[in-house]
N, C-alpha and C positions, 0 to 999 in steps of 0.2 A: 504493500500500500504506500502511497507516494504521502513522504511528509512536507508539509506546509506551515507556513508561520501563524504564530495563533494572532487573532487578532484582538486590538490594545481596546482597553475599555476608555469613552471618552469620560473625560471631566464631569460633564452633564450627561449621565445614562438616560436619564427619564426628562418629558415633556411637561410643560405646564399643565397638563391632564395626567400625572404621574401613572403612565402609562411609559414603558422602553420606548424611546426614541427608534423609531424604524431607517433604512438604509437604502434606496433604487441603484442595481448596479446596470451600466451598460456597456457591451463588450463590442469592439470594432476587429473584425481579424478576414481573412480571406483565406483562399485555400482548399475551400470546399464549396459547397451547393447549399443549397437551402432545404430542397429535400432532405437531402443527406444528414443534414444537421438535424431538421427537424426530428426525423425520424432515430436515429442514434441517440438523441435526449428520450424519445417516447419509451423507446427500449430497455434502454437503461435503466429508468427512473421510475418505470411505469406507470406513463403519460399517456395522456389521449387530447390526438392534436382536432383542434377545430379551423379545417378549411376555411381562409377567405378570400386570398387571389394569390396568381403565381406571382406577387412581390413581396406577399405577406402572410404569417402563420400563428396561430395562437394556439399555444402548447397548456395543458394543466395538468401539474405535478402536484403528485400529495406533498413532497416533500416542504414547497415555497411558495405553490400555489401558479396563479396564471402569468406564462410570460410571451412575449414575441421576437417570435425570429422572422425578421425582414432584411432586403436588400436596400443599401443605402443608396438608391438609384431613383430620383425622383419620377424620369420619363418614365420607367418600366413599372414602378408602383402608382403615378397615374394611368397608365393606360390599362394596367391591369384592374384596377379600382372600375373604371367606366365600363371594363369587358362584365366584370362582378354585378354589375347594378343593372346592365341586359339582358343577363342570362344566356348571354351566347357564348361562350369560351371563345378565342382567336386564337386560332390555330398556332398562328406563329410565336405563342407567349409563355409557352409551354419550355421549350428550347431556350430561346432569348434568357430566361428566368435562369437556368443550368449553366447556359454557359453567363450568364453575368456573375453566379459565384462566386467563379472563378478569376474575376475579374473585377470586380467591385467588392468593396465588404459588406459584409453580412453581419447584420448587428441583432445582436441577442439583449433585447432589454427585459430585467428579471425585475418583477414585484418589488414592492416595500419590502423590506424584511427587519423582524429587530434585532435592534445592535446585540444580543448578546446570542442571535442564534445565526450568525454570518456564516460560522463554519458550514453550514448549510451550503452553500454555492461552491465548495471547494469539487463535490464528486462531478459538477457540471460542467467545472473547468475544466477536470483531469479526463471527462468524456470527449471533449471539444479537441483536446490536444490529442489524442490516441487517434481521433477522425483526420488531425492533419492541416486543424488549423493552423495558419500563419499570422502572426502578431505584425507590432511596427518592426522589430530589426530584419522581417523577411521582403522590405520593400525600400526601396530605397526613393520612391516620391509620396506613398500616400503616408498617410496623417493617423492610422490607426490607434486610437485612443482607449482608455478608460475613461467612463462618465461617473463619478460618484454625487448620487442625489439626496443627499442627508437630510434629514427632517429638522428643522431649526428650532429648538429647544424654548421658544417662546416668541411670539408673534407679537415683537412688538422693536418700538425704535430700539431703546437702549442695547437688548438683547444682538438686532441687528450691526448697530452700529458697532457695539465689540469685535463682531466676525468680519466687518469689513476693515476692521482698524489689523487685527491681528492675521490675516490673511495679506496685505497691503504691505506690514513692514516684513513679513515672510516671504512672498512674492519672488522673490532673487533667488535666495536661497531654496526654495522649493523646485526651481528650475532644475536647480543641482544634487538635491535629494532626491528626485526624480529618475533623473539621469536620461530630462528629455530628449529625443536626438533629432540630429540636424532638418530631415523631411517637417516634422512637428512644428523646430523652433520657427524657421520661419513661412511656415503655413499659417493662413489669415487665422484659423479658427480657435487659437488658445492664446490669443492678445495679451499684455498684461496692463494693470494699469498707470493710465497716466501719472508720473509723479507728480504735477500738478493736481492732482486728487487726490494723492496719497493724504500731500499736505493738508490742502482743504478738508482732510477727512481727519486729520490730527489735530486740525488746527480748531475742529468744531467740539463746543461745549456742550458737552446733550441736548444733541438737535434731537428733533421733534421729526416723526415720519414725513412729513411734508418737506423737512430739509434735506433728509437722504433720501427721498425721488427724486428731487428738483435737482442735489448736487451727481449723482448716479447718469440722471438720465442725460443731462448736458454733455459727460463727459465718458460717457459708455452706452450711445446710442445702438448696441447692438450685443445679437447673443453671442458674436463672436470674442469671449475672455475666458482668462482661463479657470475666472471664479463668474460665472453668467450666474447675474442677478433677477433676468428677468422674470424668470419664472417666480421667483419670490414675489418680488415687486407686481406681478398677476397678481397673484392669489389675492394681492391687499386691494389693487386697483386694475384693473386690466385696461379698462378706457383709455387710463390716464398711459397706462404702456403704449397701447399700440397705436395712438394718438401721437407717440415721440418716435416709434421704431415701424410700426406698421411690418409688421411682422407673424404670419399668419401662424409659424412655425414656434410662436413662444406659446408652452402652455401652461397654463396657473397653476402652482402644485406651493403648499408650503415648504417648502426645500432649499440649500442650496444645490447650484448646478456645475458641479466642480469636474473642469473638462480637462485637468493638466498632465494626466499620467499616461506614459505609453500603454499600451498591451504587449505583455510580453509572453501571452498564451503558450505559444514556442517551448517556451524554457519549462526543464523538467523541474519542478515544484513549485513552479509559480503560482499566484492566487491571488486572488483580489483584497488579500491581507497586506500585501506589500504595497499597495497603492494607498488603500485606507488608513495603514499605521501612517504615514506621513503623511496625509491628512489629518490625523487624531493632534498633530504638536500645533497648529493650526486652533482644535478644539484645546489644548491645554489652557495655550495663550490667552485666546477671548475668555478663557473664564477667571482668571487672576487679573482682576483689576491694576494690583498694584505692579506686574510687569507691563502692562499694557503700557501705562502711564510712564514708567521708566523707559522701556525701548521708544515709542513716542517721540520724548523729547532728544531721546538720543541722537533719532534720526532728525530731526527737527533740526540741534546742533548741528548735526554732519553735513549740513547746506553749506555751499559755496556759491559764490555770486556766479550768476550767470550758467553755471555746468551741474549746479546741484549738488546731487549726493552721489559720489564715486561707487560705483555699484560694484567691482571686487573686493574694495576696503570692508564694503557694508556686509557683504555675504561672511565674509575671515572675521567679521565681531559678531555678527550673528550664529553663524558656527562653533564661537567659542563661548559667545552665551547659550547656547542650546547645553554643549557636552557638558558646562560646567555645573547644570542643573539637570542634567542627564535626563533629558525630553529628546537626546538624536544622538 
């Protein structure tokens, strides 16, 4: 049996309905078919998948419950969707579906699950990899990711504004805990934020939700970061979202939408434990007030006129404030 790393309990286990804080993971990898996949989870896990076009699959597993496996191919999962709502199958989408597999990724997005039953998703992974899926290090232009969808521990500014403070002065150094690589770094879709916001966002006194949309939206009109707020920012207003982004693809979920981690499916004992435990220092941070307010102002000092904050200096004192309170 393939061993895997257990995964770190965060700071805040439970939600303001003290209930466990639940987890959405989503997997990008290629390699295989969507059949092939769907069918290798039913088997294994025993699942009973419910047909709904050849771009998309809904699997249900005792284990996690309901998830989907689709192809990240927008043409092929519209046309597929309008063959679905005709009744007519098109002959040629059958094929098309097989070989795009192959060729696009295939994204497995799994259920909420809670934090303290994540080991749950490990047998899923190590079925995915036996079938021959391929992560980011098997491509050298796409972008295949990990999406972690965390539940936010309390729906509200103050709450929010920690996780953006504490994700913000992490930011760098998460890049490097990571170990994102090059295709990822600079493909549009895991942005980081502007320092100019970093500041603005250090520099505000318990703002009020109305201050962290209004500063958010000005300065990250889109789902492409590597910490995508929008979906949060839904759940409270959606109007007011798509009013700014116009973006049909944001959906409201109280979560955050944290898109920065490779898929390393590939690799023999990999798990979506190694993505979340560096996530989890991320949950350390926002809940200690009083480091919050210390790194802060640190990075605050470490402004230079004109160039800012030297972003290697900041990662080598971030780094050694982590080891020295042994959170990395």
């Amino acid at each position: 049996m393939t061993s895997h790393a257990p995964y770190r309990q965060p700071a805040r286990l439970t939600g303001s309905d003290g209930e466990v804080r639940k987890v959405g993971f989503e997997l990008e990898f290629s390699g295989v078919t969507l059949d092939d996949t769907a069918n290798a989870l039913k088997q294994k896990l025993d699942g009973n998948i419910v047909y709904q076009t050849e771009a998309e699959l809904v699997l249900e597993l005792p284990s996690i419950g309901k998830l989907t496996v689709e192809l990240d191919w927008a043409f092929l999962k519209r046309k597929a969707a309008e063959s679905a709502e005709k009744g007519e199958p098109e002959e040629w989408l059958k094929p098309l579906s097989q070989a795009a597999g192959l060729l696009v990724p295939v994204e497995v997005v799994c259920p909420p699950v809670a934090i303290d039953k994540l080991e749950r998703l490990d047998e899923l992974v190590d079925i995915l990899r036996d079938l021959g899926a391929q992560g980011t290090e098997e491509s050298l232009i796409a972008a295949y990711g990990v999406h972690i969808n965390a539940e936010i521990p309390q729906l509200n500014a103050p709450c929010m504004h920690a996780y953006l403070k504490a994700f913000s002065l992490l930011q760098w150094w998460l890049v490097e805990a990571h170990e994102v690589n090059t295709a990822r770094k600079i493909s549009p879709y895991i942005g980081l934020y502007p320092e100019a916001y970093v500041v603005e966002l250090l520099e505000m006194s318990e703002p009020d939700m109305d201050q962290l949309f209004a500063t958010y939206l000005e300065h990250n009109p889109t789902r492409n970061r590597a910490l995508d707020m929008l979906p949060l920012l839904a759940e409270i207003d959606e109007s007011r979202v798509q009013d700014a982004v116009g973006d049909a693809k944001v959906n409201a979920r109280p979560t955050f939408h944290y898109r920065l981690p490779n898929c390393q499916i590939e690799r023999p004992g990999w798990s979506p434990a190694d993505s979340w435990n560096v996530w989890c220092v991320v949950e350390a941070l926002a809940n200690d007030p009083q480091a919050l307010e210390e790194l802060g102002q640190a990075f605050l000092d470490a402004r230079l006129p004109v160039i800012g904050v030297n972003r290697r200096s900041w990662v080598e004192f971030i780094t050694r404030w982590l080891q020295d309170r042994e959170l990395a």
